[in-house]
N, C-alpha and C positions, 0 to 999 in steps of 0.2 A: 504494500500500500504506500503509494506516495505522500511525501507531507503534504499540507494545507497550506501554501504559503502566496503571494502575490503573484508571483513568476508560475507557478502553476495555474491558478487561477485563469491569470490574463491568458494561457496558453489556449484552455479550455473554453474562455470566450471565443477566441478568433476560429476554435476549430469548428464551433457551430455552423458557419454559414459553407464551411463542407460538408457537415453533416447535415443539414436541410437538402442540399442539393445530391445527395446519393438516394435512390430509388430502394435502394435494400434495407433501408432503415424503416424499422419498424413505425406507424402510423403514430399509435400514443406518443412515441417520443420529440418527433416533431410538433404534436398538439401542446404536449408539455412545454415546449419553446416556444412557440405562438401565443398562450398563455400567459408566460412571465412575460411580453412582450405586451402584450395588450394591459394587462395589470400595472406595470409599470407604467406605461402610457396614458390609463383611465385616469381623470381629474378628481374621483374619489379614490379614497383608499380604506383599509381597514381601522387602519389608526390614523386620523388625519395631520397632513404635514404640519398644522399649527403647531401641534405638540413637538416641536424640532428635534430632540436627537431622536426620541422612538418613533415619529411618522417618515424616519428616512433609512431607518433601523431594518423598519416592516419587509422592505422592498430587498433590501440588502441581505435578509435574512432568505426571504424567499428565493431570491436569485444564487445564493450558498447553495439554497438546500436542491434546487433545479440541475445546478454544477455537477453537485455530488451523485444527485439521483442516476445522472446520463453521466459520470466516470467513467464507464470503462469505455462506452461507445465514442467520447472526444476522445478518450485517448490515442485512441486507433487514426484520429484525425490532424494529431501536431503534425506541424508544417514543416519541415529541416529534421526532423527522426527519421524517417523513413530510409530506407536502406537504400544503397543504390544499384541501380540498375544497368547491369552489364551487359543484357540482354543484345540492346543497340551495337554495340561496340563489337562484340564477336556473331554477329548473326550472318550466317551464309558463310564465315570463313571456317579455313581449315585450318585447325591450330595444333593439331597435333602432327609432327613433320617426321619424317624418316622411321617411322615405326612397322615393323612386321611381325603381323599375326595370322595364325591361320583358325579358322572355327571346326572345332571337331565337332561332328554329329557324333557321337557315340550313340549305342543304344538304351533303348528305355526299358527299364523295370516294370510290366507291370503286373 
């Protein structure tokens, strides 16, 4: 489990708007983001922003708890982790040079 910390956090924000745009991602979890989206956005709230640190507490609390819910599916989303791909680089080439094999069919057991 990863710590909790800003740099995590912010990670996880930015992976969202790859994770809305993959098809294979489950429905609820995109509602769940459209959600804290609209929430956030609506001009009421549960605790209202009068009351200053807890009506901006509310928001902050619920967008933590939205983060953590979808963990593991941002995680699969950070941008620059991703392994690289060599794929491109050797595709159609022949890179193994000078080698002689021969394939023996031997017989089968059965």
């Amino acid at each position: 489990m990863r710590f909790l910390s800003f740099n995590v956090i912010w990670k996880r924000v930015k992976a969202i708007k790859y994770m809305m745009t993959d098809r294979t991602v489950p429905i609820w979890k995109k509602a769940l983001v459209i959600f804290g989206v609209i929430y956030l956005l609506m001009p009421f709230d549960l605790v209202p922003i009068v009351v200053f640190p807890i009506g901006i507490m509310d928001d902050i609390i619920l967008w933590i708890w939205i983060l953590i819910t979808l963990r593991d599916t941002l995680d699969s989303y950070w941008v620059g982790e991703k392994e690289e791909d060599l794929s491109k680089d050797f595709s159609g080439k022949n890179i193994i040079d000078d080698v002689k094999y021969d394939v023996d069919k031997g017989e089968r057991n059965e």
